[in-house]
Structures are given as C-alpha cells and as structure tokens.
C-alpha positions as CSV (number, residue, x, y, z in Angstrom):
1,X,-24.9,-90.1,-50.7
2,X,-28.4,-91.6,-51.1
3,X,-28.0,-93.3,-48.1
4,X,-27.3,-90.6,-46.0
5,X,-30.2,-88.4,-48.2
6,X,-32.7,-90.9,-46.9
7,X,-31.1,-91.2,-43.5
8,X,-31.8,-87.3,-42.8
9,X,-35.1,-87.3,-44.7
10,X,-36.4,-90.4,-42.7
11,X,-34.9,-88.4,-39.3
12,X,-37.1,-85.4,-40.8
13,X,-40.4,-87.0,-41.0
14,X,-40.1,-88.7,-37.8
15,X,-39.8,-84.9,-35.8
16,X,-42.3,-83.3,-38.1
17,X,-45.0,-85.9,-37.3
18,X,-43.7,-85.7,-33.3
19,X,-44.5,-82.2,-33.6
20,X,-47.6,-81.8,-35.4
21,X,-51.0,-83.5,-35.5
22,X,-50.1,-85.5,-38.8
23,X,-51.6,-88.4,-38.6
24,X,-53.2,-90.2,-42.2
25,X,-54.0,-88.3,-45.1
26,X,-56.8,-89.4,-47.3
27,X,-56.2,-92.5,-49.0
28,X,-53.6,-93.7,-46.2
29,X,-54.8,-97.5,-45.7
30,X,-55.7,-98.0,-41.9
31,X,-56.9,-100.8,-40.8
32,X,-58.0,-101.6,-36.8
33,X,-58.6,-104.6,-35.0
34,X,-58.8,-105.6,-31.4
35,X,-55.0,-106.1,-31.3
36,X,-53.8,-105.1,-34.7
37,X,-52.8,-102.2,-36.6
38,X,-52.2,-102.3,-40.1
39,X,-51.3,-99.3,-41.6
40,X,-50.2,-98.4,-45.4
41,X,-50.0,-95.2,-45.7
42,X,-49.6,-94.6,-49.8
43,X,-50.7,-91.3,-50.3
44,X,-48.4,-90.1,-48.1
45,X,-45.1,-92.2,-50.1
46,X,-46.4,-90.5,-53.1
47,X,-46.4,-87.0,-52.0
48,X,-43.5,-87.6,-50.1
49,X,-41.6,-89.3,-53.5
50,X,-42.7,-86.2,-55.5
51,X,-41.1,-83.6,-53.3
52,X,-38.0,-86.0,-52.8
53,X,-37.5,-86.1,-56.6
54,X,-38.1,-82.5,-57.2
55,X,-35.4,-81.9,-54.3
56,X,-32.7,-84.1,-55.5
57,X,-33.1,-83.3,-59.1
58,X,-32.4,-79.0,-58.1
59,X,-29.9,-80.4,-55.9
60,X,-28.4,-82.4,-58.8
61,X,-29.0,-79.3,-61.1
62,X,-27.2,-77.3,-58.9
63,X,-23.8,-79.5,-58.9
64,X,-23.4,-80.3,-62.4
C-alpha cells in the first residue's frame, strides 16, 4: 500500500510541475556550474512530507 501511495504521489508531482511554472521554492538548494546541476530541493520534501502525513493519517482515520 505505501508503495503504490508513493507511486501515485511521485506520478502527481511530476504532472503538477509539467503543468505549472513550479520551479524551487525558497530554501531549495540550487547550485550551477558550467556543466553541473546540483539541486536539493528541501523545502519542498518538507512541505511535501507535511501534507503527505496529514493525508494518510485522515486516510488511516477513515478505515479504522
């Protein structure tokens, strides 16, 4: 179940960010080079583990 949780959440992100302008927020690492990227986007894994754990825990709520 979590597998296929983050499977579908992962598929989520990926069209959101296709779609929109969402590039970095603040406090997203970026770092450019000539021929490099490094990118570590931390902010964003917070935010995104808040809403994730507010999600399952209704979800889990909601089948007990």
């Amino acid at each position: 179940m979590v597998g296929v949780t983050t499977i579908i959440m992962g598929l989520m992100i990926l069209m959101i960010s296709r779609m929109s302008n969402f590039k970095w927020l603040p406090g997203d690492i970026v770092i450019k080079k000539k021929d490099f990227v490094f990118i570590f986007p931390i902010t964003t894994m917070i935010i995104l583990s808040i809403i994730l754990t507010v999600v399952l825990n209704l979800i889990g709520k909601f089948f007990k």
